[in-house]
Wavefront OBJ file of the C-alpha trace (Angstrom):
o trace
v 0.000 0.000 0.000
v 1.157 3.636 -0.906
v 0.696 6.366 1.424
v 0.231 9.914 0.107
v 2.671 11.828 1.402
v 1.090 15.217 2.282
v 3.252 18.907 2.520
v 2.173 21.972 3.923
v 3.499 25.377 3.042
v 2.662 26.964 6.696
v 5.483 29.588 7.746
v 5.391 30.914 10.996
v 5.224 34.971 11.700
v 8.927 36.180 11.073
v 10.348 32.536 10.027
v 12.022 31.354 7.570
v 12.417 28.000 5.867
v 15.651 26.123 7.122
v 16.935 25.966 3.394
v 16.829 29.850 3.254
v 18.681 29.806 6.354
v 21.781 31.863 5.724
v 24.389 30.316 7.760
v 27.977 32.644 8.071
v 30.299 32.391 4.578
v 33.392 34.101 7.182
v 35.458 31.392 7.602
v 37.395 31.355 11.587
v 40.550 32.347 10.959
v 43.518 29.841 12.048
v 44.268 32.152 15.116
v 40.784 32.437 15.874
v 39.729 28.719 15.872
v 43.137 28.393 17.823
v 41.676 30.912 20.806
v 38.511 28.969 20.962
v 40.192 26.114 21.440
v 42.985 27.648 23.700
v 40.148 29.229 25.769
v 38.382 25.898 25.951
v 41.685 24.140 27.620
v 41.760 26.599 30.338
v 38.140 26.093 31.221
v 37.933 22.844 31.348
v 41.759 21.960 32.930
v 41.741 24.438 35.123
v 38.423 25.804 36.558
v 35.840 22.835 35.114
v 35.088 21.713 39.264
v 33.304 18.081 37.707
v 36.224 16.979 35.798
v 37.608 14.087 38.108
v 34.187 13.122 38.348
v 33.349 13.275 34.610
v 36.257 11.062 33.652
v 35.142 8.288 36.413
v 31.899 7.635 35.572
v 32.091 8.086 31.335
v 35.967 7.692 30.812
v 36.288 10.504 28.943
v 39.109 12.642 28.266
v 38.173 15.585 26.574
v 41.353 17.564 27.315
v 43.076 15.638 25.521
v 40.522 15.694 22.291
v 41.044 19.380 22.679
v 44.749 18.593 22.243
v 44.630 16.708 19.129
v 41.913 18.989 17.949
v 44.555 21.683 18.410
v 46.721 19.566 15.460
v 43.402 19.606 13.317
v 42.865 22.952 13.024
v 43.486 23.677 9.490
v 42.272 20.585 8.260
v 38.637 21.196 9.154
v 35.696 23.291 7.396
v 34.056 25.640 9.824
v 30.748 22.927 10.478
v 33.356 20.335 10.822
v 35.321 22.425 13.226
v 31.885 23.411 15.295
v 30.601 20.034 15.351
v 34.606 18.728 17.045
v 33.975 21.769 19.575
v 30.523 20.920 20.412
v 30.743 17.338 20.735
v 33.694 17.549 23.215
v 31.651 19.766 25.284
v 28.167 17.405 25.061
v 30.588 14.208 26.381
v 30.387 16.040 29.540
v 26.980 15.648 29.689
v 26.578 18.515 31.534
v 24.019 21.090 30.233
v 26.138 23.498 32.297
v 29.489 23.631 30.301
v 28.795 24.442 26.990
v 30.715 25.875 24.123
v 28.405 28.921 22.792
v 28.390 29.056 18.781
v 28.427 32.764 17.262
v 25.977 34.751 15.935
v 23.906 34.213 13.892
v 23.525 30.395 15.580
v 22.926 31.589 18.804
v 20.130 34.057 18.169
v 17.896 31.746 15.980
v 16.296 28.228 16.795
v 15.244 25.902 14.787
v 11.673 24.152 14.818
v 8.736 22.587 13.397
v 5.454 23.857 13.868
v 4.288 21.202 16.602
v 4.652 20.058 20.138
v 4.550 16.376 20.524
v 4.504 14.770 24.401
v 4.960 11.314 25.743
v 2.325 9.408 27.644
v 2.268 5.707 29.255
v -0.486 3.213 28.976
v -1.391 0.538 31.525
v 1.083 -1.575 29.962
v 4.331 1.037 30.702
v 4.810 1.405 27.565
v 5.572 5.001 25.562
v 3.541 6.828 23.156
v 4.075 9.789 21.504
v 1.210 12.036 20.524
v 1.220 16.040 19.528
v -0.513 17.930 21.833
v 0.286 21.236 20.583
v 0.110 23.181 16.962
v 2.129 26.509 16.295
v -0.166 29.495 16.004
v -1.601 29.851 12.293
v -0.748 25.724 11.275
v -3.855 24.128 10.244
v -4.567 20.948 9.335
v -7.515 18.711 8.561
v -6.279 15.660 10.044
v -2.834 16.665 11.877
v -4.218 17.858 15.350
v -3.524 17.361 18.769
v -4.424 14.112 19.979
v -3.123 12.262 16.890
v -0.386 10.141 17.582
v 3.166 10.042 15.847
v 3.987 6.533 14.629
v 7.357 7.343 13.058
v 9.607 9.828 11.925
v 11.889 9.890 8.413
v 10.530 6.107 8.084
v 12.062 5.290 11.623
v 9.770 3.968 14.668
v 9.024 6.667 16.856
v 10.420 5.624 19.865
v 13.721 4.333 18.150
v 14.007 7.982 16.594
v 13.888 9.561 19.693
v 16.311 7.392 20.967
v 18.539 8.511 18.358
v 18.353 11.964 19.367
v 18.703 11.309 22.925
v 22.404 10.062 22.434
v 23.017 13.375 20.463
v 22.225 15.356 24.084
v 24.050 15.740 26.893
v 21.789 15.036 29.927
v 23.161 13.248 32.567
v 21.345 10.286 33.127
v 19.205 7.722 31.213
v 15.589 10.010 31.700
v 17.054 13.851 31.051
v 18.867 12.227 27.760
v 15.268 10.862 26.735
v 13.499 14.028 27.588
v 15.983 16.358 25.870
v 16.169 14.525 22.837
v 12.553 13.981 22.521
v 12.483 18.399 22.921
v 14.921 18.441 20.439
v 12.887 16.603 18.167
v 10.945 19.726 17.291
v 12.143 22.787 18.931
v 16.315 22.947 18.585
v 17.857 26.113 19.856
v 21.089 26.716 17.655
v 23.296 28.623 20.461
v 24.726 24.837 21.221
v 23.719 22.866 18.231
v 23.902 23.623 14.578
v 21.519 23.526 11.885
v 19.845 20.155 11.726
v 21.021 18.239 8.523
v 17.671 17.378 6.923
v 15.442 20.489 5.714
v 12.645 18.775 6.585
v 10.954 15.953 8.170
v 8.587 13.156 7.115
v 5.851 12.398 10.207
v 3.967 9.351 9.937
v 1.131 9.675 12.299
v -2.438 7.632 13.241
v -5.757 9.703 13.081
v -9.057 8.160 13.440
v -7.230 4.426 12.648
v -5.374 5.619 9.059
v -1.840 5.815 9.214
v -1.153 9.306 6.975
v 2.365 10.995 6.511
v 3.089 14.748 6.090
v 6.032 16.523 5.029
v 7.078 19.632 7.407
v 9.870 21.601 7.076
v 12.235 23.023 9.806
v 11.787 26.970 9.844
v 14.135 29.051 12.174
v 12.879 32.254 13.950
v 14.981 34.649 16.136
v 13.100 34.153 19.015
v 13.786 36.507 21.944
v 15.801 36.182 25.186
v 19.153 34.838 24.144
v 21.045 38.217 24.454
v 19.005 39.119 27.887
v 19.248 35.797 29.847
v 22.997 35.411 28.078
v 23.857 39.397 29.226
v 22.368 38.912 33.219
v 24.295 35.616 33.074
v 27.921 37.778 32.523
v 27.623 40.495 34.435
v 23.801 41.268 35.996
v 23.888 41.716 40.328
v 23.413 37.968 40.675
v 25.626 36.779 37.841
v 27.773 34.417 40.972
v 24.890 32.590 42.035
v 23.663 31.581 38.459
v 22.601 27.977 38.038
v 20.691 27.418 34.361
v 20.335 25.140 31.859
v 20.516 27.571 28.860
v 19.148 25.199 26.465
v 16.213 24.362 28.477
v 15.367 28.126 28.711
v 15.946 28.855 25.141
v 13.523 26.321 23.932
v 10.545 27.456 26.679
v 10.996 30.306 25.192
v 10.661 29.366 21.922
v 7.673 27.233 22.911
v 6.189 29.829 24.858
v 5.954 32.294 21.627
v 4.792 29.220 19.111
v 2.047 27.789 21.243
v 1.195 30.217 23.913
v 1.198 33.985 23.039
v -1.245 35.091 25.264
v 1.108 34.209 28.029
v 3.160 36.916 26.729
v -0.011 39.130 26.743
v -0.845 38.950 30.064
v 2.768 39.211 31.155
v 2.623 42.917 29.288
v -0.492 43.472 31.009
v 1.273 42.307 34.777
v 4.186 44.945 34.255
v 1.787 47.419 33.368
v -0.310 46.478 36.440
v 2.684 46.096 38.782
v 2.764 49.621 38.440
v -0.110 50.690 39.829
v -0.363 48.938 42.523
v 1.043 50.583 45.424
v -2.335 52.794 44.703
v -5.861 51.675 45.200
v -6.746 50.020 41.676
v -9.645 47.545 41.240
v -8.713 46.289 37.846
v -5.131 45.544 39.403
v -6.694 43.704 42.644
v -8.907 41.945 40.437
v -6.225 40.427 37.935
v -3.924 39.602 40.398
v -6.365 38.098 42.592
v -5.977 34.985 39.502
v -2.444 35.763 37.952
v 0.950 36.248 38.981
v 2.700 39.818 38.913
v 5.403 38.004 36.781
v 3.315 35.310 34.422
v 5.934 33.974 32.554
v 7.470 32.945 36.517
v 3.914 31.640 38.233
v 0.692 30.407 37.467
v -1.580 29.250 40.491
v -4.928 27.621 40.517
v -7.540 26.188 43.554
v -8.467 22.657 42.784
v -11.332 20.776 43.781
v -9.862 17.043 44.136
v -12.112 14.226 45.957
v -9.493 14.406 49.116
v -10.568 17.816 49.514
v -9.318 21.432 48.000
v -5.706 22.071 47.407
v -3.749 24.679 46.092
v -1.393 23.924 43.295
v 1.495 26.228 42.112
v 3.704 26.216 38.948
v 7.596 27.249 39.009
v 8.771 27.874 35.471
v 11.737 29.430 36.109
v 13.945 30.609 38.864
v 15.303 33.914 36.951
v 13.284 36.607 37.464
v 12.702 38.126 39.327
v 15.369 38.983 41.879
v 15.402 37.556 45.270
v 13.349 39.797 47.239
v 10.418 40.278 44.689
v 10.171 36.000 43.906
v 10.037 34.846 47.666
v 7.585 38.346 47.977
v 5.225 37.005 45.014
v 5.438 33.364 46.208
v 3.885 34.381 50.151
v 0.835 36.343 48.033
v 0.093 33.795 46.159
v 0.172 30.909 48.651
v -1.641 33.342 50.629
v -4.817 33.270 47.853
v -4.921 29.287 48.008
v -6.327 26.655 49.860
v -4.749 26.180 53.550
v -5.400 22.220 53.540
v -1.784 21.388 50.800
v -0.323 22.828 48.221
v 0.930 20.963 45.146
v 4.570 22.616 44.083
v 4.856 21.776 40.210
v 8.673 22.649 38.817
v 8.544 20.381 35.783
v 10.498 21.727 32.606
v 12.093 24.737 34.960
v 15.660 24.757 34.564
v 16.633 26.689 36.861
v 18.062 30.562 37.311
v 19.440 32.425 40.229
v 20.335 29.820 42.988
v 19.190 32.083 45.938
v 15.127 32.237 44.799
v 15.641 28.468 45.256
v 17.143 28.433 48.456
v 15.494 30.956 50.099
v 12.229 29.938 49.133
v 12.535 26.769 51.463
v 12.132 28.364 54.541
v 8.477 29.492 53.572
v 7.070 25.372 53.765
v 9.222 24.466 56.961
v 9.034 25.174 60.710
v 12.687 24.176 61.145
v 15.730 25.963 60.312
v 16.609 25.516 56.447
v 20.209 24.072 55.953
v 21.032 25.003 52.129
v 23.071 22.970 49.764
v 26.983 23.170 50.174
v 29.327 24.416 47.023
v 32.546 23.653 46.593
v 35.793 25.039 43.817
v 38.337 22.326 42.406
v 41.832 23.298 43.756
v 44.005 24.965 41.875
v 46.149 28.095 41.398
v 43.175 29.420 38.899
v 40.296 28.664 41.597
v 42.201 30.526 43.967
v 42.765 33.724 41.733
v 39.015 33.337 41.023
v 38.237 33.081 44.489
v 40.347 35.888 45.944
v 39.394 38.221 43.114
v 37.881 41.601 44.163
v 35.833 42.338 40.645
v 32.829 41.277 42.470
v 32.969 42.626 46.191
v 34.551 39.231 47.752
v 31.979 36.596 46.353
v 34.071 33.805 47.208
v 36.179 35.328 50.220
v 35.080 32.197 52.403
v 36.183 29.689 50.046
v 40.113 30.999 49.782
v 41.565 29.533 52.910
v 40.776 25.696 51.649
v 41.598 26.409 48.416
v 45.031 27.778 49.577
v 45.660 24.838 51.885
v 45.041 22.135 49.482
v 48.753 22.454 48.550
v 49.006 20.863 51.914
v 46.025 18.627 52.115
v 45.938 16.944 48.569
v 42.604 17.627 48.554
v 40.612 18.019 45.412
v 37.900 19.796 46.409
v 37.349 23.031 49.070
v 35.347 23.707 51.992
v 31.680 23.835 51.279
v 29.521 26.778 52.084
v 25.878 27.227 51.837
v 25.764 30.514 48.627
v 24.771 32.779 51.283
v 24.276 33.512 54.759
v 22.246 31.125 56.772
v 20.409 34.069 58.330
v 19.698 34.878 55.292
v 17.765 31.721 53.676
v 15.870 31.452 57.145
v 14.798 35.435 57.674
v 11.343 34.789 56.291
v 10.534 31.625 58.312
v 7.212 29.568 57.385
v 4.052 31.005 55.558
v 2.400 28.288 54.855
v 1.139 25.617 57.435
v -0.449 22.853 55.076
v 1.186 19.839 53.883
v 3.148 20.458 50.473
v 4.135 18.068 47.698
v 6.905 18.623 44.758
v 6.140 17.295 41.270
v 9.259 17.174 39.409
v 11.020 15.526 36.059
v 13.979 14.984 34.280
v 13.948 18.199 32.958
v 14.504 20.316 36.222
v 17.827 21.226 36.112
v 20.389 23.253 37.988
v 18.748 25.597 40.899
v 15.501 23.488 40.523
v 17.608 20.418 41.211
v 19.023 22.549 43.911
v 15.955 23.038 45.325
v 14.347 19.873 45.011
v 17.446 18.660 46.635
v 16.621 21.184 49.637
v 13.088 20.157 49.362
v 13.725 16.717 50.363
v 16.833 17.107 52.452
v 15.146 19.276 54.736
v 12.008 16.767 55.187
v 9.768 19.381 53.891
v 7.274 16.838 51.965
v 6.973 14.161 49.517
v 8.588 14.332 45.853
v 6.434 12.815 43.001
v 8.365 12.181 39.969
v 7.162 11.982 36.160
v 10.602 10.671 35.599
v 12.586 8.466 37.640
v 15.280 11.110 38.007
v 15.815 14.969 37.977
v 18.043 16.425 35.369
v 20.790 16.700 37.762
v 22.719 19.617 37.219
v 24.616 20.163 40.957
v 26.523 23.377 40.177
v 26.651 26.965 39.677
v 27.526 28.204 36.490
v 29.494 31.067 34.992
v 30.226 32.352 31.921
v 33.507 32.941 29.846
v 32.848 36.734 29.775
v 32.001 36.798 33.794
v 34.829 35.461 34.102
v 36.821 37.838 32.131
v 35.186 40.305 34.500
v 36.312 38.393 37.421
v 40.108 38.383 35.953
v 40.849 41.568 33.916
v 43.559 43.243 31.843
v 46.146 42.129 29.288
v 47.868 39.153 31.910
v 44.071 37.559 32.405
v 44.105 34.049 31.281
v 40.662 34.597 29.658
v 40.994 35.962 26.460
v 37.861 37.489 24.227
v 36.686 34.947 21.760
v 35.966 35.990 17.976
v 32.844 36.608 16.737
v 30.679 36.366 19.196
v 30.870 32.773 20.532
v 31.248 32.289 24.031
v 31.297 29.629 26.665
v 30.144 28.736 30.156
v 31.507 26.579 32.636
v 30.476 24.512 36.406
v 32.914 26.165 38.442
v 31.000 24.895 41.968
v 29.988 21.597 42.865
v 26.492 21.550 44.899
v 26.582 18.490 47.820
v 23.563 17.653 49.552
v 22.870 17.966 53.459
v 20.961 15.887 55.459
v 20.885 12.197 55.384
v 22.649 12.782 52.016
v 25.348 15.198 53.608
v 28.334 14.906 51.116
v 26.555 13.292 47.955
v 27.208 15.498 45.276
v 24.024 16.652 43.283
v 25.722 16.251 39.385
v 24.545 13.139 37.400
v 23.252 11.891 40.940
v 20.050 13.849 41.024
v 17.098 13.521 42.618
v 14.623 10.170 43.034
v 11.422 11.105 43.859
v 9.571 9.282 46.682
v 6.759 8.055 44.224
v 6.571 7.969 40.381
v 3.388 9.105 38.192
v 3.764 8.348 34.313
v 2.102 10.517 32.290
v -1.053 9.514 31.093
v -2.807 10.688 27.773
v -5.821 12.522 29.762
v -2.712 14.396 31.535
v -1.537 15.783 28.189
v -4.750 16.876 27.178
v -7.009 17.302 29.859
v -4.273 19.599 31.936
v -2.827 17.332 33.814
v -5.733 15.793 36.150
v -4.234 12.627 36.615
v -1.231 13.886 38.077
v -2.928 16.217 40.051
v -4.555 13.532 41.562
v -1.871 11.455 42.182
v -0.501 14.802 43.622
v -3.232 14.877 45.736
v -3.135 11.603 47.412
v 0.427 11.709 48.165
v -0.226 15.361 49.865
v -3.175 13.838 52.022
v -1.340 10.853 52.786
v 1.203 12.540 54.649
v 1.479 13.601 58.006
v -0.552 17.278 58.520
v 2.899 19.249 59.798
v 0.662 22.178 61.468
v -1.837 22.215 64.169
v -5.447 23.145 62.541
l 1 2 3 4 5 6 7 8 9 10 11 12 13 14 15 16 17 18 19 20 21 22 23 24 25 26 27 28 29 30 31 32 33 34 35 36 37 38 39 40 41 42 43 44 45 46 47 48 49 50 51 52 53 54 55 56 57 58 59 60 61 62 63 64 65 66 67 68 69 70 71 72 73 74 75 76 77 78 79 80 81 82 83 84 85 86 87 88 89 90 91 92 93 94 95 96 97 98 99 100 101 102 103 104 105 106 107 108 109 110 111 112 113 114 115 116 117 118 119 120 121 122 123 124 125 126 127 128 129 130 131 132 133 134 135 136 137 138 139 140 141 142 143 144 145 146 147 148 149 150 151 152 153 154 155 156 157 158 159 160 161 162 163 164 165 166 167 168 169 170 171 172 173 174 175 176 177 178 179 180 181 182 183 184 185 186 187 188 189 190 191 192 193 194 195 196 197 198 199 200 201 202 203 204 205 206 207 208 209 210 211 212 213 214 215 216 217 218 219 220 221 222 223 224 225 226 227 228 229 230 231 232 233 234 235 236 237 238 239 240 241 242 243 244 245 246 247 248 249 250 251 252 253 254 255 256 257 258 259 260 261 262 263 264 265 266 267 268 269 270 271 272 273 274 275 276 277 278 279 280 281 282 283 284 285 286 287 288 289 290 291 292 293 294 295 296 297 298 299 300 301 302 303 304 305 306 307 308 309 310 311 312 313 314 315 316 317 318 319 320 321 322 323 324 325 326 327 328 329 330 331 332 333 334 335 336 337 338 339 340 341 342 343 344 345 346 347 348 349 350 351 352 353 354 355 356 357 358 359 360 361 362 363 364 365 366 367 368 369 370 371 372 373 374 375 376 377 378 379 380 381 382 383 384 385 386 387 388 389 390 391 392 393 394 395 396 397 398 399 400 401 402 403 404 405 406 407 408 409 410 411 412 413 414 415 416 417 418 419 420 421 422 423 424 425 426 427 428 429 430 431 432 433 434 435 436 437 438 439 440 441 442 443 444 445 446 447 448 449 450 451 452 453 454 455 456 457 458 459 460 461 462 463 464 465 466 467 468 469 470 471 472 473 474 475 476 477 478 479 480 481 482 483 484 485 486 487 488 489 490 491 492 493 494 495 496 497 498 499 500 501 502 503 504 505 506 507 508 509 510 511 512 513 514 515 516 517 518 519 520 521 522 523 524 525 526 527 528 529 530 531 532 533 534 535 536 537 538 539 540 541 542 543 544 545 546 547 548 549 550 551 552 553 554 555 556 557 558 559 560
């Protein structure tokens, strides 16, 4: 039997087709390509703080493939050149440490015009269905709820597969997850172009297998010079912990299938102002929304055990401290007292202390926050004693300095900030909580799930059997230009606009875990809850219930 093969000549607002894609005709020079790879060397040999751990656990040796890449140099074209430097980078699996590609790569991302999700049946088994459709794309019979059988002639969950081992996710779930993402939403800042121009889907609707043709389209969507620019040198650029990636393609998901999200964030900041006055229309909308939409969403829900409140986390950067923890003690003051449900699926993280700080708010006890700790070395230490950014690391330098002495690898630990400071809120809300969490949350959400359950705040319920496990804090080549200055600074500016970013402290855990460190380790949950097909269309009520039992299972922690 022949299939008809069906094509679609959709573009989305401001896109254009990957084919008419105009990738950079200046060629790297030799010197240049030789100070990206240079520059490279000294991150990873000198300040990258997982590297003995990296080489245990996936015998890897990527100094040295810098080394021999070194040789290559001129025997490479430019894609063949990016592809060395990006691949030596992904071996780390650590979403982290990347190498940054140059403009235009970094601005645009590549996608097609569809959001397909993963759901288990009774039997455990995967299926892949699209949920969403980019604003505009119509189709008779590709719709959400249809579900994707293969891809390019390749099973489904075999393709995916195949695009899991391209990412660099630390464990068995955040590789799965990240390649199936990548599947249709690809930010270039850390990959290049995909290879094919477009893509075959074979997909079931209404029990007839049908194919259609789609082609990738790129768009510049926005937020890679912002996020990139508060990374390098905004107040909290020290205490960063983000998986870029991650919040490159939210964003790019956010603007394809959810617009009016940025709508009613334009509406928030314009609301925001006016309410230090008396203003109706601004009690009234933030009665339901967030001041910062894009950060919260909140809902009451009516479940059989009773009525809970449930709170989503998108993102831990933005805003600052003060004005997340603020935003987080209204809102939990608008729900339910009897639980609240804590969703931070797909957040991947942002500043480390709206993470840590926010414990305090679901605990009576004092909040101990997650340890970090350098590598030690001569490079650490400058880092650490440097006075560009008013003594960040002061408490670090002493270990660091001694580990001539000690052999050791690693220095002291040390919560990111004062102790007073993470507890100087104390509890403001007295129900029960739960965590829902995935193999997506990355970085300070792993950080915080980490304090969740090391502090014996609540339960964790998993979609995933792991978190993404990202346990450090992250800076940037250029921040750390600004850490180390002038003309004798081993960081050197790289051409044309690439860039990189680096781990340069290890999170441990506290607790009964004191010592573990959070990298490839993660998080387990203490229950799992597979997705189910109603969840991805019918916004998430089976989770919510599952939510819901674990939250009225446990022990009320407050006296009614």
């Amino acid at each position: 039997m022949v299939l008809t093969i069906e094509t679609t000549d959709y573009l989305f607002e401001n896109s254009v087709e990957l084919a008419d894609f105009s990738e950079p005709t200046q060629e790297l020079t030799f010197a240049e390509r030789r100070t990206i790879v240079d520059q490279a060397l000294i991150l990873l040999d000198n300040v990258y703080v997982h590297m003995p751990l990296k080489k245990s656990m996936y015998a890897i040796n990527p100094v040295q493939r810098l080394k021999i890449l070194r040789r290559q140099l001129k025997n490479l074209s430019q894609r063949e050149f990016h592809n060395e430097i990006i691949q030596i980078f992904k071996e780390l699996r650590d979403l982290h440490t990347n190498y940054i590609l140059p403009a235009p790569y970094n601005q645009c991302t590549a996608f097609l015009p569809f959001l397909m999700e993963e759901f288990y049946d009774g039997e455990n088994k995967r299926h892949y269905i699209v949920t969403k459709l980019a604003e505009g794309f119509h189709h008779d019979t590709f719709i959400p709820g249809v579900e994707i059988t293969d891809w390019n002639g390749i099973p489904i969950d075999q393709a995916v597969a195949i695009n899991a081992d391209r990412e660099a996710g630390s464990n068995e779930a955040a590789r799965h997850v990240r390649g199936l993402d990548a599947m249709t939403v690809r930010p270039m800042a850390m990959s290049l172009p995909p290879a094919e121009q477009w893509v075959i889907v074979g997909y079931n609707s209404n029990s007839q297998n049908n194919k259609i043709q789609l082609s990738w389209q790129v768009n510049q969507f926005s937020s890679f010079n912002e996020i990139f620019a508060s990374a390098a040198t905004g107040e909290f650029a020290t205490a960063n912990g983000l998986d870029l990636n991650m919040e490159l393609t939210n964003t790019a998901r956010k603007e394809l299938f959810a617009s009016n999200v940025g709508d009613l964030s334009k509406e928030a900041a314009e609301l925001r102002a006016e309410i230090a006055q008396p203003n109706h229309e601004a009690e009234d909308f933030f009665t339901s929304n967030s001041q910062y939409p894009n950060t919260f969403q909140f809902r009451s829900i009516d479940t059989p055990l009773g009525k809970v409140g449930y709170l989503r986390i998108r993102t831990f950067s933005n805003p600052e401290p003060i004005a997340f923890v603020n935003e987080v003690i209204r809102i939990v003051n608008l729900l339910p007292k009897e639980g609240l449900i804590i969703d931070v699926r797909g957040n991947g993280g942002g500043i480390i202390i709206n993470g840590e700080r926010l414990l305090q708010l679901f605990s009576s006890s004092r909040i101990e926050a997650e340890r970090l700790h350098f590598i030690n070395n001569e490079v650490t230490l400058a880092i650490a004693n440097a006075d560009a950014l008013n003594g960040f690391a002061k408490q670090w330098v002493n270990s660091i300095d001694l580990s001539t002495i000690t052999g050791s690898v690693y220095s002291q630990g040390f919560p990111i900030e004062s102790p007073d400071l993470t507890n100087s809120i104390g509890r403001q809300y007295n129900g029960n909580t739960v965590l829902v969490t995935d193999a997506r949350c990355y970085s300070t959400t792993d950080i915080f799930a980490a304090g969740f359950q090391d502090n014996k705040i609540g339960k964790i319920l998993g979609v995933d059997d792991n978190t993404g496990a990202g346990g450090a804090n992250v800076f940037t080549h250029d921040l750390l230009r600004v850490i180390q200055p002038g003309p004798d600074s081993l960081f050197k500016e790289l051409p044309n606009g690439a860039s990189m970013r680096v781990a340069v402290r290890q999170t441990t855990r506290v607790g009964d875990k004191a010592g573990l460190p959070l990298e490839d380790l993660g998080i387990q949950p203490d229950a799992i809850h597979r997705m189910t097909r109603d969840d991805l269309l019918y916004g998430n009520r089976d989770l919510i219930s599952a939510a819901a039992t674990l939250l009225f299972q446990s022990p009320v922690t407050h006296d009614r």
